[in-house]
N, CA and C atoms as an extended XYZ file, in Angstrom:
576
Properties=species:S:1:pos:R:3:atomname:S:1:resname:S:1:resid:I:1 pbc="F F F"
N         0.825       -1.192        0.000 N   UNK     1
C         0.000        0.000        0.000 CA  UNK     1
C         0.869        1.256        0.000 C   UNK     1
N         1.567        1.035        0.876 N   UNK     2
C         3.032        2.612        0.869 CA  UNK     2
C         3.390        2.241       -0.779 C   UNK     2
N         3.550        1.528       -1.221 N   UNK     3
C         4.356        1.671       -2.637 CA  UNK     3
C         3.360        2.578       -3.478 C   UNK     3
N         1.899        2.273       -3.408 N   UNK     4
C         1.145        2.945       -4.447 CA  UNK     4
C         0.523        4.199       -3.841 C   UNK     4
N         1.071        4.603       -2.810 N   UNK     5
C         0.839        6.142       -2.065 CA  UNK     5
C         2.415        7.238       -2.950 C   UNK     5
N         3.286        5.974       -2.550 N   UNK     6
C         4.752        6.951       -3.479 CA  UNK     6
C         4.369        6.962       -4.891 C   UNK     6
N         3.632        6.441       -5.647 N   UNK     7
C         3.602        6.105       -6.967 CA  UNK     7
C         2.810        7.625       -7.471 C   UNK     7
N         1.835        7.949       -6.469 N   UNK     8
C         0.709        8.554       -6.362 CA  UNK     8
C         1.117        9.984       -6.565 C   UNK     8
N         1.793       10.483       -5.617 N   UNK     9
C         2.830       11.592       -5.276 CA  UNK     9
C         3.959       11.384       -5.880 C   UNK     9
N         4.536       10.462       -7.032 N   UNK    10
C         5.513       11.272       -8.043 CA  UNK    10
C         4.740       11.455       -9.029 C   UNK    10
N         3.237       10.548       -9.588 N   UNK    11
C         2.511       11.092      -10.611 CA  UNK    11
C         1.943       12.651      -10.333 C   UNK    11
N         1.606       12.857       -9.274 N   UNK    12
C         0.789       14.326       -8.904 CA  UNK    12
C         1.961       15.252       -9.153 C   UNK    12
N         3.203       15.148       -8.652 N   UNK    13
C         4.077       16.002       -8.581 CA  UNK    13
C         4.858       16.228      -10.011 C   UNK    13
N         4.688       15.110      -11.050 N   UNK    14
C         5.136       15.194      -12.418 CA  UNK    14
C         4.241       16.342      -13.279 C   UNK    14
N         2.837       15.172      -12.989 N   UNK    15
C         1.598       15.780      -13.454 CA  UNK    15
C         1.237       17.870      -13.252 C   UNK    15
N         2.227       18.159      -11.839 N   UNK    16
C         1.867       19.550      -11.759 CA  UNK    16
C         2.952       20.130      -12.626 C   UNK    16
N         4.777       19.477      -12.556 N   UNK    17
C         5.268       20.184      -13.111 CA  UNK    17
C         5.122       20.542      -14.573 C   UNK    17
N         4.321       19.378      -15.596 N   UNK    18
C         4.322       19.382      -16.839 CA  UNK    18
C         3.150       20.621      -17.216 C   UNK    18
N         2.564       21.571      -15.921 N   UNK    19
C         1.810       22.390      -16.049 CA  UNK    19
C         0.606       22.306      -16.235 C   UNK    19
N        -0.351       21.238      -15.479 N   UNK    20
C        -1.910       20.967      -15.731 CA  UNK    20
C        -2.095       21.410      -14.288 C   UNK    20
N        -3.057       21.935      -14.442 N   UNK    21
C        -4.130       22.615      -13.303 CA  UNK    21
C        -3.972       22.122      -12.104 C   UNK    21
N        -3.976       22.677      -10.987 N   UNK    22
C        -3.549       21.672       -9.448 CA  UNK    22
C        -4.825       21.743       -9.233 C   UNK    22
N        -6.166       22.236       -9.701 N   UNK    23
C        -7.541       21.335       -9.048 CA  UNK    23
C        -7.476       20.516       -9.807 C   UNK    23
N        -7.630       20.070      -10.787 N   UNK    24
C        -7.641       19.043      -11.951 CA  UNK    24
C        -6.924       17.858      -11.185 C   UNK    24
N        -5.384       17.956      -10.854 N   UNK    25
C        -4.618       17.283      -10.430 CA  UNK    25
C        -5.397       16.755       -9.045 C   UNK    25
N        -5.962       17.597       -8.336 N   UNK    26
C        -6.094       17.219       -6.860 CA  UNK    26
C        -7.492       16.563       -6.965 C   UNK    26
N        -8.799       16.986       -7.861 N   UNK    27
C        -9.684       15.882       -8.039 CA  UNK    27
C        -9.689       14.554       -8.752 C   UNK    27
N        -8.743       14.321       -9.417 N   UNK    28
C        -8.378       12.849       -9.891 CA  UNK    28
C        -7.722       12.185       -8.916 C   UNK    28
N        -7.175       12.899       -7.859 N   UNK    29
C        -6.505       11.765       -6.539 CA  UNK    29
C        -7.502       11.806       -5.888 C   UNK    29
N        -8.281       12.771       -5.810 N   UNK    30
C        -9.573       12.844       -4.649 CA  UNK    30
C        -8.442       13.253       -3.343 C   UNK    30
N        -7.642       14.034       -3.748 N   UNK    31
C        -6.667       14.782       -2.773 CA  UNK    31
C        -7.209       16.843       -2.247 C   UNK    31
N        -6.695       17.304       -1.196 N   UNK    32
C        -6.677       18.669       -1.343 CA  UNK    32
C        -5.247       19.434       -1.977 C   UNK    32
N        -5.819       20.799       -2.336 N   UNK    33
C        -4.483       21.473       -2.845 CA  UNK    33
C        -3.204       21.482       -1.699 C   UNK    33
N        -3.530       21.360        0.072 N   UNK    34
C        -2.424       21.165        0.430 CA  UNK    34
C        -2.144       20.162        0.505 C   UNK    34
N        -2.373       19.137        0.497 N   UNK    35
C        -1.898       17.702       -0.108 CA  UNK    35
C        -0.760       17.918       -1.022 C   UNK    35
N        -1.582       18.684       -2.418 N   UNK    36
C        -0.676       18.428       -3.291 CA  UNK    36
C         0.814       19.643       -3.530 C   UNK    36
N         0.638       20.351       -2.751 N   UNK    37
C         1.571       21.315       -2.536 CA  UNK    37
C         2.427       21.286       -1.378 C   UNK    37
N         2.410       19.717       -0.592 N   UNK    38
C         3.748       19.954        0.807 CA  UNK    38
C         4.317       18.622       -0.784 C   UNK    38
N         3.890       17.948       -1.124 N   UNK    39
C         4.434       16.758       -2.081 CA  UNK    39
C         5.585       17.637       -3.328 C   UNK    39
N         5.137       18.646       -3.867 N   UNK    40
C         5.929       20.050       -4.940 CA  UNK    40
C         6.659       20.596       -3.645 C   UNK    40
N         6.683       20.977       -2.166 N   UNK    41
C         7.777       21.512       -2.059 CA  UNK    41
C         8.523       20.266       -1.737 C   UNK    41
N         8.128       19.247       -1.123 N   UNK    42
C         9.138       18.356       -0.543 CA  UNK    42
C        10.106       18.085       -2.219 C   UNK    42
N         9.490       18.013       -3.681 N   UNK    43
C        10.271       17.237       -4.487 CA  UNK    43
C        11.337       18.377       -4.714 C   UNK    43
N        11.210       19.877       -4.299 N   UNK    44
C        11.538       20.947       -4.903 CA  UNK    44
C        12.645       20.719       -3.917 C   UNK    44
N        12.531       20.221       -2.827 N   UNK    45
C        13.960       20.336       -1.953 CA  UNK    45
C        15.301       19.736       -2.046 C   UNK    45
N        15.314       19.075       -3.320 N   UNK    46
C        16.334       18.208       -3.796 CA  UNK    46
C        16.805       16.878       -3.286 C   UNK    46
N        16.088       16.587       -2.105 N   UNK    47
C        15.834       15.389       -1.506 CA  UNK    47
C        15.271       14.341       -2.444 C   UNK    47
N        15.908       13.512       -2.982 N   UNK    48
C        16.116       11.653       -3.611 CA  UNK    48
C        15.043       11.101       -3.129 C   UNK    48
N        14.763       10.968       -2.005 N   UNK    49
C        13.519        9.978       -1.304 CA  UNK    49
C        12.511       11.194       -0.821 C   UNK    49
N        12.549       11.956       -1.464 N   UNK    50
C        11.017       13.219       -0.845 CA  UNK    50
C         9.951       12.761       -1.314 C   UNK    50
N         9.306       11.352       -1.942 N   UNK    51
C         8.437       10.766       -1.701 CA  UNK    51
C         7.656       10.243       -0.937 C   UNK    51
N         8.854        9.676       -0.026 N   UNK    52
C         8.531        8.779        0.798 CA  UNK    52
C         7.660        9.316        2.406 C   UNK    52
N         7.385        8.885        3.055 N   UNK    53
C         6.584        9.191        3.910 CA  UNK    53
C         7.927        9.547        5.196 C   UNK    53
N         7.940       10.472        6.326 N   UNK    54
C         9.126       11.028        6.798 CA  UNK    54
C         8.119       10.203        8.272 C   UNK    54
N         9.129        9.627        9.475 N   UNK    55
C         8.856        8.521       10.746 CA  UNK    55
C         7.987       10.211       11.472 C   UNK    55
N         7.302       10.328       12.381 N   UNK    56
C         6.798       10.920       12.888 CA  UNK    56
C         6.831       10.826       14.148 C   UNK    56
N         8.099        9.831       14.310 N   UNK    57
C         8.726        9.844       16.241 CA  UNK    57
C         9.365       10.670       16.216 C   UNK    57
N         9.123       10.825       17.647 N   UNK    58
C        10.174       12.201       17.726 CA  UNK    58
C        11.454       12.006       17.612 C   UNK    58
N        12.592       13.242       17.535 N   UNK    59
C        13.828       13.090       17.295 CA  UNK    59
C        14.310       12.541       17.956 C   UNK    59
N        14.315       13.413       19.237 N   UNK    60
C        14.702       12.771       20.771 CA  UNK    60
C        13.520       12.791       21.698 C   UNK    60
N        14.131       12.139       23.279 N   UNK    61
C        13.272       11.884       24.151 CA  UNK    61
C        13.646       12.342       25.544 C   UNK    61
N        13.316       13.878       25.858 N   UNK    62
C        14.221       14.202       26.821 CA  UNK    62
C        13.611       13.665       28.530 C   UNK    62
N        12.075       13.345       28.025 N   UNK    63
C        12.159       12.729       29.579 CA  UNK    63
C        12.346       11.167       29.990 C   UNK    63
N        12.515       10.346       28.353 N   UNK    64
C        12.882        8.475       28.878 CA  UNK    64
C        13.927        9.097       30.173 C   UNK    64
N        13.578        7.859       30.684 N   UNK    65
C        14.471        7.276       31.929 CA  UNK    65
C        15.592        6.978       31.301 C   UNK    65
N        17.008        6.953       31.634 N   UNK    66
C        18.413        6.926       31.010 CA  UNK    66
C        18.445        5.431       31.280 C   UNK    66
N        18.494        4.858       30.240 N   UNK    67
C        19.131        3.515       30.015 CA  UNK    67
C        19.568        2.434       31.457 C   UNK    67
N        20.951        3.259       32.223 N   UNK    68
C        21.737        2.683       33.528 CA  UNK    68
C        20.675        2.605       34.317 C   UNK    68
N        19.457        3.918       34.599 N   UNK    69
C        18.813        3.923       35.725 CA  UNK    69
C        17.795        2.012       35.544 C   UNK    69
N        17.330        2.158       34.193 N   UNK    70
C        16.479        1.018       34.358 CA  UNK    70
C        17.017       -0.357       34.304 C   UNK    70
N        18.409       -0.229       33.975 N   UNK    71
C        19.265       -1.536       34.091 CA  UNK    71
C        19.437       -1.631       35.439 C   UNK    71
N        19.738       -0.299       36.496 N   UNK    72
C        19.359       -0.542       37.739 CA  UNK    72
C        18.583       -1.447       38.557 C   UNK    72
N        17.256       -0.517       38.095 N   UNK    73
C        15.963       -1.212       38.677 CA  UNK    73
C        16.057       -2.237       38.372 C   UNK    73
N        15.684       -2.862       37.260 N   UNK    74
C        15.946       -4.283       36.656 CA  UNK    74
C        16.519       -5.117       37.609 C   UNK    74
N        17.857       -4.820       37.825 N   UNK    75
C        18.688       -5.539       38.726 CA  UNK    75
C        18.084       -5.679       40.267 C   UNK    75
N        18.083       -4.653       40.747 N   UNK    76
C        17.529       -4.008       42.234 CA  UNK    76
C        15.885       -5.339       42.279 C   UNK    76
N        15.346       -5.667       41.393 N   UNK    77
C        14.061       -6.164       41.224 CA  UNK    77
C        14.561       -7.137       41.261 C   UNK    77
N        15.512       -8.008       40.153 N   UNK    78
C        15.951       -9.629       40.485 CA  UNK    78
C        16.290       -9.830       41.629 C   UNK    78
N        17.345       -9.076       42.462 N   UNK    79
C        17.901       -9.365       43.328 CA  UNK    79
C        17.182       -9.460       44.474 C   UNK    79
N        15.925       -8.712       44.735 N   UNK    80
C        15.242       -9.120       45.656 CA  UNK    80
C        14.512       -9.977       45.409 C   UNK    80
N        13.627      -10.507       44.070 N   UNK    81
C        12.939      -11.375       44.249 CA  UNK    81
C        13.762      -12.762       44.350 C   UNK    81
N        15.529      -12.854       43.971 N   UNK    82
C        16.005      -13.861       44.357 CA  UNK    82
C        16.258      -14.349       45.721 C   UNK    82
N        16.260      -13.366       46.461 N   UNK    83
C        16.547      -13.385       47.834 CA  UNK    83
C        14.763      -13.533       48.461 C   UNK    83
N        14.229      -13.333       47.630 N   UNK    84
C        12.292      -14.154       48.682 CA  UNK    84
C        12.222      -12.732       49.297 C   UNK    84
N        12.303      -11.271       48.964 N   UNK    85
C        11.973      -10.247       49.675 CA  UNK    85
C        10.925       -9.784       48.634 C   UNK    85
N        10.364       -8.868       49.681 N   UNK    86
C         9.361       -7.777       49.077 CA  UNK    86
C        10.078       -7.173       47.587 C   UNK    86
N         9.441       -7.404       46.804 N   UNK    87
C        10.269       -6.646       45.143 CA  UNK    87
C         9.453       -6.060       44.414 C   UNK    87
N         8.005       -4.989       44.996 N   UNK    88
C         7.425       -4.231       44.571 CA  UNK    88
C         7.942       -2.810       44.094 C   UNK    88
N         7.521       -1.946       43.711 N   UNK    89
C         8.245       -0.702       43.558 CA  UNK    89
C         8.271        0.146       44.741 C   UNK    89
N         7.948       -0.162       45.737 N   UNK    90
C         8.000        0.876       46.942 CA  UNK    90
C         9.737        0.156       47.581 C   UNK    90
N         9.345       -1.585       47.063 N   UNK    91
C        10.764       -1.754       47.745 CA  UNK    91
C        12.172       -1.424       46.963 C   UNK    91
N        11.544       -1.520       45.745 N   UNK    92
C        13.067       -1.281       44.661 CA  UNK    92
C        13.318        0.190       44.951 C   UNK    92
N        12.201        1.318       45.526 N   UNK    93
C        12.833        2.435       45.445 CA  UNK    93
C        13.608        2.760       46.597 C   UNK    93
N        13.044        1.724       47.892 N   UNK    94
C        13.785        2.237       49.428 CA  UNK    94
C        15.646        1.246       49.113 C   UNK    94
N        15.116        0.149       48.028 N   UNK    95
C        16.294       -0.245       47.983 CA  UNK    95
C        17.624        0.985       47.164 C   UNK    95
N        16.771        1.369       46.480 N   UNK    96
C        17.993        2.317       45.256 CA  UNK    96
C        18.190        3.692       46.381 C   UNK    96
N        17.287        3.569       47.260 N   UNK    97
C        17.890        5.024       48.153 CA  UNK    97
C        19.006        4.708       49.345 C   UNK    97
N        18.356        3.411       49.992 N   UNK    98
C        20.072        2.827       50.419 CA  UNK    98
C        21.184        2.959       49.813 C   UNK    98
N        21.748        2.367       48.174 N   UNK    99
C        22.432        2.410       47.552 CA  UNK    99
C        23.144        3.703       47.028 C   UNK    99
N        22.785        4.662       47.773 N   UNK   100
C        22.783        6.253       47.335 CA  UNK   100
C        22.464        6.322       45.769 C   UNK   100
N        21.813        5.966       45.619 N   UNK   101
C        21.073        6.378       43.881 CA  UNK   101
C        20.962        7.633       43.941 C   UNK   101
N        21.376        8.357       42.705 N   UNK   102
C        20.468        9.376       42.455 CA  UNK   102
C        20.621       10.240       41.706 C   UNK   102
N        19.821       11.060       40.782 N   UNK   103
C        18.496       11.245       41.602 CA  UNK   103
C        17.301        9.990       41.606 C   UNK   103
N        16.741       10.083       42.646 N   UNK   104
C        15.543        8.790       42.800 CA  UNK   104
C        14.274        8.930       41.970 C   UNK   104
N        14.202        7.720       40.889 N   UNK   105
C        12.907        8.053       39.839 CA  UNK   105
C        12.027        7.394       41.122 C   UNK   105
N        10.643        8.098       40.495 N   UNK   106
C         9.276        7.947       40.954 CA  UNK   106
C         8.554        6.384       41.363 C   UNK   106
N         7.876        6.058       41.953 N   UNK   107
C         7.031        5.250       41.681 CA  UNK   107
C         6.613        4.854       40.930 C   UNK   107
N         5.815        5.419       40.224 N   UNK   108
C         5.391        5.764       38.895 CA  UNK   108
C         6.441        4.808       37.643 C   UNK   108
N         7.240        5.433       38.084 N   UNK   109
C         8.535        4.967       36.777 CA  UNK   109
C         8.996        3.895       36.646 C   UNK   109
N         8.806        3.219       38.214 N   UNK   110
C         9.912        2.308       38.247 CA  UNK   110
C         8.688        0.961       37.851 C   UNK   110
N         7.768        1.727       38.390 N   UNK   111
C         6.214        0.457       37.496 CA  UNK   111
C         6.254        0.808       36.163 C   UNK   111
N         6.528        1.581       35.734 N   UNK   112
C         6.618        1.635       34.018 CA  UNK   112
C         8.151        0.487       33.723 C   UNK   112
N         9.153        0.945       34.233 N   UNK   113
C        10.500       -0.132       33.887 CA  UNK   113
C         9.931       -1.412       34.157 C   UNK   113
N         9.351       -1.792       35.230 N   UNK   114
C         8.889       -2.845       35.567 CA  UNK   114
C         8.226       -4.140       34.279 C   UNK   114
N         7.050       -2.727       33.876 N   UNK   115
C         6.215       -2.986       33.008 CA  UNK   115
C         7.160       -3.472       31.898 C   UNK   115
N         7.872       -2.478       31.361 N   UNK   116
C         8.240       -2.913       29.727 CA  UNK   116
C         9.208       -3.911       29.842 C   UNK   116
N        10.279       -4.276       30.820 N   UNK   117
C        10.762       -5.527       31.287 CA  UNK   117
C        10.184       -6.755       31.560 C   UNK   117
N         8.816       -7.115       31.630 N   UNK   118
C         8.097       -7.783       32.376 CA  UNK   118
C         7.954       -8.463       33.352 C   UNK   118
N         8.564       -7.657       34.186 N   UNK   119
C         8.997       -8.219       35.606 CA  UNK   119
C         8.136       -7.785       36.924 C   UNK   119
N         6.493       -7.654       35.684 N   UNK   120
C         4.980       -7.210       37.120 CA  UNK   120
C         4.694       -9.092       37.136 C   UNK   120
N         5.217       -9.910       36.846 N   UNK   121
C         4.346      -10.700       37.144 CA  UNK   121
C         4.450      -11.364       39.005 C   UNK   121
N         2.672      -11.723       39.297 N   UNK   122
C         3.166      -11.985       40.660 CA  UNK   122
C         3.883      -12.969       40.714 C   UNK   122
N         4.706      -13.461       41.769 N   UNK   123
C         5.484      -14.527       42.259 CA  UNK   123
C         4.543      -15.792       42.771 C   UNK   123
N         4.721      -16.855       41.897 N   UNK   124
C         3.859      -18.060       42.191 CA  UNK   124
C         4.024      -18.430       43.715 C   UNK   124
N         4.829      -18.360       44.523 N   UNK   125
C         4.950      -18.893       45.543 CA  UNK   125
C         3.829      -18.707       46.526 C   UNK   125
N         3.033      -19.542       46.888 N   UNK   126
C         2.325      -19.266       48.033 CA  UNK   126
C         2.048      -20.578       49.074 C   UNK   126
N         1.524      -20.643       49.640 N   UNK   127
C         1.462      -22.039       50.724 CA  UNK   127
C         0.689      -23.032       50.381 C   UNK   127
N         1.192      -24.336       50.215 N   UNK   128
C         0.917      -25.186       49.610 CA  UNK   128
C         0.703      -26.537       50.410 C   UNK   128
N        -0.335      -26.907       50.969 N   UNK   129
C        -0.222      -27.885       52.205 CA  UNK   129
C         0.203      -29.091       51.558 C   UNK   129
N         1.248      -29.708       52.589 N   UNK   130
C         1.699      -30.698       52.205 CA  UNK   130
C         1.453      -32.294       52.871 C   UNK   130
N         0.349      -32.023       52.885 N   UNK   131
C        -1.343      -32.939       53.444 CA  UNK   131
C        -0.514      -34.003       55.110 C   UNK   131
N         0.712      -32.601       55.891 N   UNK   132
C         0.826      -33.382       56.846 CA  UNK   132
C         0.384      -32.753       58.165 C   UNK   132
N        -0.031      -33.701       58.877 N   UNK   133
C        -0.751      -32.957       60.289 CA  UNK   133
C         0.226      -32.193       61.276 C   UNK   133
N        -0.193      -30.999       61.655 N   UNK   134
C         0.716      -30.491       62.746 CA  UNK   134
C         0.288      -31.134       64.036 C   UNK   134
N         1.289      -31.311       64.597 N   UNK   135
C         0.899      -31.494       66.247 CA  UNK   135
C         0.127      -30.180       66.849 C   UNK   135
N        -0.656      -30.816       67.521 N   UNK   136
C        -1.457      -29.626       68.655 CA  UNK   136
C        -1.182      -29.530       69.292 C   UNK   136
N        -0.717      -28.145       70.111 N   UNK   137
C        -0.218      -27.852       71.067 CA  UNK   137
C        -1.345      -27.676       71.846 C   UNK   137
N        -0.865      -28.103       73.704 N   UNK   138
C        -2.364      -27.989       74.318 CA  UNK   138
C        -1.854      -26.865       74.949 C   UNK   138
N        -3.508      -25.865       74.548 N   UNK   139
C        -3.473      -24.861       75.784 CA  UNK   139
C        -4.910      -24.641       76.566 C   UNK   139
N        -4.679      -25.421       77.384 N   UNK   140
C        -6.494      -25.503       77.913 CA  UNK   140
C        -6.300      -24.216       78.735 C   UNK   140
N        -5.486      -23.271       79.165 N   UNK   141
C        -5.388      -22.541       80.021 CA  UNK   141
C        -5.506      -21.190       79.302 C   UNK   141
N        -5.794      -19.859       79.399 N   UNK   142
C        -5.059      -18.945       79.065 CA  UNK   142
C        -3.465      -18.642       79.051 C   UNK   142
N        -2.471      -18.247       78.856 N   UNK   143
C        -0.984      -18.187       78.855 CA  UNK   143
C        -0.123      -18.797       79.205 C   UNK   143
N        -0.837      -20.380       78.978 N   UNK   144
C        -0.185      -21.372       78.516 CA  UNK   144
C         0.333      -21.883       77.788 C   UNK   144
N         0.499      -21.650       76.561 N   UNK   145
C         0.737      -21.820       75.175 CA  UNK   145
C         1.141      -20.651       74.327 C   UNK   145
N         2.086      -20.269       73.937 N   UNK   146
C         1.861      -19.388       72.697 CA  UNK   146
C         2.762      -19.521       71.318 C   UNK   146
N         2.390      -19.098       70.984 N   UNK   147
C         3.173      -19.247       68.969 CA  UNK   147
C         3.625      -17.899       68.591 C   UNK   147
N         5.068      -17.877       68.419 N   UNK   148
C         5.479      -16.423       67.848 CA  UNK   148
C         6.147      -16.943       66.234 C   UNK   148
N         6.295      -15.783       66.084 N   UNK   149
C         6.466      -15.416       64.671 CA  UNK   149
C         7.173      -14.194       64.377 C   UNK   149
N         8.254      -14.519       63.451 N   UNK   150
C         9.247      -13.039       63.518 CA  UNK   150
C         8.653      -12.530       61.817 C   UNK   150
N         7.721      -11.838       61.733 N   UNK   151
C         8.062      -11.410       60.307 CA  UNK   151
C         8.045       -9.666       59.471 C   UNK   151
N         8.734      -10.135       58.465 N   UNK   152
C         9.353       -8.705       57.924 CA  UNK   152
C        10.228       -9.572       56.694 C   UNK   152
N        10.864       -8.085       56.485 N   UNK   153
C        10.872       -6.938       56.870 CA  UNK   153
C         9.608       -6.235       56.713 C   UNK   153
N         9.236       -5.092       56.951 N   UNK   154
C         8.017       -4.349       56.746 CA  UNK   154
C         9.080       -3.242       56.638 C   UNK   154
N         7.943       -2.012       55.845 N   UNK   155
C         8.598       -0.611       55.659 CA  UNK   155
C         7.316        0.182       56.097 C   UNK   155
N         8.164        0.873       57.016 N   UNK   156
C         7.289        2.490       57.004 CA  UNK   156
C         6.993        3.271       55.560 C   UNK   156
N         6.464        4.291       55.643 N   UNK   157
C         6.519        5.605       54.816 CA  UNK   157
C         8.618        5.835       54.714 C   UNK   157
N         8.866        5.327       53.956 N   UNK   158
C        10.274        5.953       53.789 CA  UNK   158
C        11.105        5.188       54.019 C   UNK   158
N        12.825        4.970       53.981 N   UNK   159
C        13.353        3.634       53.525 CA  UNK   159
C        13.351        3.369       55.619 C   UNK   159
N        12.484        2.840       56.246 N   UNK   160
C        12.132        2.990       57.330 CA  UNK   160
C        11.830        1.071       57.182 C   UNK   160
N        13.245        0.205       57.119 N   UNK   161
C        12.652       -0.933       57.384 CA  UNK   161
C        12.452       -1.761       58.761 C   UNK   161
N        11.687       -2.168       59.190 N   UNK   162
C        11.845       -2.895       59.934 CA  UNK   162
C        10.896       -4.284       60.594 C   UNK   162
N        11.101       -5.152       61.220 N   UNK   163
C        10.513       -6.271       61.624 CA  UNK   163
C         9.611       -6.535       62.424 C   UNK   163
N         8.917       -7.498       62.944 N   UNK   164
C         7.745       -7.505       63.712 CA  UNK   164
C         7.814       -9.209       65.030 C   UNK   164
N         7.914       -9.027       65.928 N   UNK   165
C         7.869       -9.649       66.320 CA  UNK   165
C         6.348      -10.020       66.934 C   UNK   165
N         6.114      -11.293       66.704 N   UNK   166
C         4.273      -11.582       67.215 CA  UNK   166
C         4.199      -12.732       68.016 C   UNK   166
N         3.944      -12.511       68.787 N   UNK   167
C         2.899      -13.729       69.592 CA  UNK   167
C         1.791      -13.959       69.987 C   UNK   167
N         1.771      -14.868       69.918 N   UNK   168
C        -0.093      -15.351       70.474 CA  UNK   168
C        -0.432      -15.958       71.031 C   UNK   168
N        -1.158      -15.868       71.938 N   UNK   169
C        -1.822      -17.006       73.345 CA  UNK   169
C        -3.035      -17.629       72.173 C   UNK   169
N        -2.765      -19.519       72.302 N   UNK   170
C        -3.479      -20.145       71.822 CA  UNK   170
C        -4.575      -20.419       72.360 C   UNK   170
N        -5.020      -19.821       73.761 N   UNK   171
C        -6.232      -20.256       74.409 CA  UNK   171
C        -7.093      -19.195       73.943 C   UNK   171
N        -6.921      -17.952       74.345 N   UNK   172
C        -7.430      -16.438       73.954 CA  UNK   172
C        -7.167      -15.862       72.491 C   UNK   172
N        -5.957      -15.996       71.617 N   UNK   173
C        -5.682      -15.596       70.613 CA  UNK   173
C        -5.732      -13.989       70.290 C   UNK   173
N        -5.122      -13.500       71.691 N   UNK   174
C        -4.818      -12.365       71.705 CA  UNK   174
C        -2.983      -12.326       71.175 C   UNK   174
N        -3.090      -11.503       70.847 N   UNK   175
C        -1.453      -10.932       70.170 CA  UNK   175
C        -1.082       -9.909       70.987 C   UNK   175
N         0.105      -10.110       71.083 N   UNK   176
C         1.581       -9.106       71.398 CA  UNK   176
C         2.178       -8.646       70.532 C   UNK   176
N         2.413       -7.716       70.110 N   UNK   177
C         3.212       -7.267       69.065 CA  UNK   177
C         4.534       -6.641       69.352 C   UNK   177
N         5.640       -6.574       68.850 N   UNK   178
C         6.693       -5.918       69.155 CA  UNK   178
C         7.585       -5.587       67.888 C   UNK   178
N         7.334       -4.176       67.345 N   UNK   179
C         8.363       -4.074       66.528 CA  UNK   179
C        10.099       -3.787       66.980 C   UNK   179
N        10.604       -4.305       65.687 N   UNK   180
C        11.768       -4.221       66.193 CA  UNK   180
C        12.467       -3.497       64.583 C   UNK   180
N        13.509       -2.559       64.821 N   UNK   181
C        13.828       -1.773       63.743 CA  UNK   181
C        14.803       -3.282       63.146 C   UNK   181
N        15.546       -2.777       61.542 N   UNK   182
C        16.600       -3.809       61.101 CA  UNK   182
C        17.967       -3.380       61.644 C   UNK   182
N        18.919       -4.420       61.443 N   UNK   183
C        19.999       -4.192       62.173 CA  UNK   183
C        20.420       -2.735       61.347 C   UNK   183
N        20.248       -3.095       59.992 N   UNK   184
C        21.001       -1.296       59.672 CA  UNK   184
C        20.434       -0.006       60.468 C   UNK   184
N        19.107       -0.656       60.355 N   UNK   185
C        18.694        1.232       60.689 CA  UNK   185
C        18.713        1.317       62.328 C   UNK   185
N        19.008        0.029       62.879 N   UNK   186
C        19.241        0.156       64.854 CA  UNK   186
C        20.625        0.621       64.843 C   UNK   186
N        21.559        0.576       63.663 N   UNK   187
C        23.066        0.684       63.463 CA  UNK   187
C        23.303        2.031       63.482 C   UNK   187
N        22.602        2.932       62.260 N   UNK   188
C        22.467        4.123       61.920 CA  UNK   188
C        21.714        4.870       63.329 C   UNK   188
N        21.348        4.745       64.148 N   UNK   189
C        20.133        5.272       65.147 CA  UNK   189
C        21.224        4.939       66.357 C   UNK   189
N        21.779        3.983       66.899 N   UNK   190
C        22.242        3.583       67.785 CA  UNK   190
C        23.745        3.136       67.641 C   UNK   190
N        24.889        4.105       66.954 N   UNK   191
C        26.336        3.609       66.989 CA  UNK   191
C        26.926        2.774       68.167 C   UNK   191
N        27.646        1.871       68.352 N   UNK   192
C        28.539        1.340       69.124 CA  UNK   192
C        29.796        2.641       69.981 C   UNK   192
C-alpha cells in the first residue's frame, strides 16, 4: 500500500510540473491542494527519497528514563525477588535510596520499567499444604501456650525498614506485638 501512495505523489508532482491545473490534479486523486503542494515543495527540496513518507517519532526523548537507571531497577528487582523479599516498587525504590542512587525516579517509573521488562508478574509462591498434620499444642489454660512469629521486613513511609515480632496465646488468641527496627537502621540510630 506505501508503494502505491509513493507512486501517487511522483505522478501528482510530475503531473503539476508538466503544467496541468492543481484542481484538476487534486480531483483525480480525490486529494486537497495542500496535499498536493507539501508533495511540490518536498520534491523541490532536492531530496532523492522526498516521496517517501518522513517517521513521525520524535527526534529525541528528553524525559525516557536513562538507560543505567532502568538496568538498575531491573537488577535491584531480580535481586530481591532472588533473595524471597518484598520486590514491589516501593521496595526497589527504598532499595535504590540505600544504595545512594540518584536522583531517585518515581514510583510511577519504576512500574513503568517494571512494566516494559516484564517483571509485574506476581510470584507463584504461596502455601501449599503438604497434606501433613501439625501437632497440637495444648493450651487448655489462658498463657499457657503461645506461637510467635518473627516477620518482615516491613517498611514504614520511607526507607524505614523494619521487623515484627508476634505472639499469640493459643487459648485467647490475643497478640503481642513488638516491633523491632533492622539491624542497619538500629546501626544508623544507635552507633557502638
Amino acid at each position: 500500500m506505501g508503494y502505491d501512495l509513493e507512486q501517487e505523489r511522483q505522478r501528482a508532482v510530475q503531473r503539476f510540473t508538466q503544467g496541468q491545473n492543481p484542481d484538476a490534479i487534486c480531483a483525480s486523486f480525490g486529494r486537497s491542494r495542500s496535499w498536493l503542494y507539501k508533495w511540490v515543495a518536498r520534491a523541490a527540496s532536492g531530496d532523492p527519497d522526498w516521496f517517501r513518507e518522513l517517521s513521525r517519532e520524535p527526534h529525541r526523548q528528553p524525559l525516557r528514563t536513562p538507560a543505567e537507571v532502568e538496568a538498575i531497577v531491573t537488577a535491584v528487582r531480580r535481586h530481591l525477588d532472588h533473595d524471597d523479599l518484598f520486590c514491589g516498587p516501593q521496595a526497589i525504590l527504598w532499595e535504590l535510596e540505600e544504595m545512594g542512587i540518584r536522583p531517585l525516579v518515581s514510583i510511577s517509573t519504576i512500574e513503568r520499567i517494571l512494566r516494559r521488562h516484564s517483571l509485574t508478574k506476581r510470584r507463584g509462591r504461596g502455601y501449599a499444604p503438604k497434606g501433613k498434620a501439625y501437632p497440637a499444642l495444648p493450651a487448655q489454660q489462658p498463657n499457657q501456650t503461645h506461637q510467635a512469629d518473627l516477620v518482615g521486613p516491613r517498611y514504614l513511609r520511607g526507607p524505614v525498614r523494619f521487623y515484627s515480632f508476634n505472639a499469640v496465646d493459643l487459648r485467647t488468641s490475643r497478640c503481642g506485638l513488638e516491633p523491632l527496627p533492622s539491624c542497619q537502621q538500629a546501626c544508623k540510630n544507635d552507633p557502638l
